[in-house]
C-alpha positions in Angstrom: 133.4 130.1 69.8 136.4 129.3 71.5 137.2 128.4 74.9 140.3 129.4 77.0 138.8 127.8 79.9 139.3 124.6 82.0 136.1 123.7 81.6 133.2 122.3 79.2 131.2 125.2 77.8 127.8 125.2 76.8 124.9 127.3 75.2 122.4 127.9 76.8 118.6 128.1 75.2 116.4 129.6 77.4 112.8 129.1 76.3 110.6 126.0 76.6 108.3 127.0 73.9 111.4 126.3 71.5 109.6 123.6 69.9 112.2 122.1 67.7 115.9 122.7 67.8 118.3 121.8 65.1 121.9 121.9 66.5 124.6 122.1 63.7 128.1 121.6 64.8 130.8 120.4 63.2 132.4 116.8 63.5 135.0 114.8 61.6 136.0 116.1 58.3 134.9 119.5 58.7 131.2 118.1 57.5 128.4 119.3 59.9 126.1 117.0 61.6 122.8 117.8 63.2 121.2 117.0 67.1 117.4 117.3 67.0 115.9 118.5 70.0 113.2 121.0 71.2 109.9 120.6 73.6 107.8 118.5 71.5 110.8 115.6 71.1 111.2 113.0 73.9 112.7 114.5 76.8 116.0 111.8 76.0 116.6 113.9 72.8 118.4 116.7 75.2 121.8 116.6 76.1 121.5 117.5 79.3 118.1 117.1 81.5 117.1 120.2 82.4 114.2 122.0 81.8 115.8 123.9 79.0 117.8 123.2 76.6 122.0 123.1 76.8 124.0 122.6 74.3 127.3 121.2 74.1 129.9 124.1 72.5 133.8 123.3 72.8 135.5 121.2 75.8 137.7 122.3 78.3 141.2 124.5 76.4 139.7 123.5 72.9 141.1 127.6 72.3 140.6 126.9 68.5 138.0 128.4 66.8 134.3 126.5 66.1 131.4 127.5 64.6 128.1 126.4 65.3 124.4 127.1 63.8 121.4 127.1 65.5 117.5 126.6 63.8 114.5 127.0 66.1 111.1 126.6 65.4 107.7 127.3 66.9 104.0 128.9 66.5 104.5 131.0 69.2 105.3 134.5 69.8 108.7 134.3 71.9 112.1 136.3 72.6 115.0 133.4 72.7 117.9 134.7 75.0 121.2 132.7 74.7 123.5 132.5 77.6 127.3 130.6 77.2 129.0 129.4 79.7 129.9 126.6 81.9 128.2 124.2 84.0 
């Protein structure tokens, strides 16, 4: 991802019956670190309180490139659309 914006970007997650979420992004050092979120957490595990889940990709003119892995579990049958942009 990269952003040529002036604003924050974020991905979006657009299902509630995304039980667990396991955001990787990178941090200091080029090592990965991981957000756990996802319906059955406590609601103060999302970054953002809505209903579904955002997810916070690169700030404002960060035009550098950043990748990003997502895990998503569930018992469900579900499609899991994606949408990135701003808020």
């Amino acid at each position: 991802v990269q952003n040529h914006s002036q604003e924050h970007i974020w991905l979006e997650v657009g299902s509630t019956f995304a039980w667990y979420l396991d955001f990787y992004f990178p941090g200091q050092n080029k090592q990965y670190q991981v957000h756990q979120t996802g319906a059955r957490l406590p609601y103060s595990s999302r970054f953002y309180p809505v209903n579904l889940f955002w997810l916070p990709l690169n700030k404002a003119g960060e035009t550098y490139t950043k990748t990003y892995y997502l895990r998503v579990a569930t018992q469900l049958p579900y499609e899991l659309p994606f949408q990135v942009g701003s808020l």
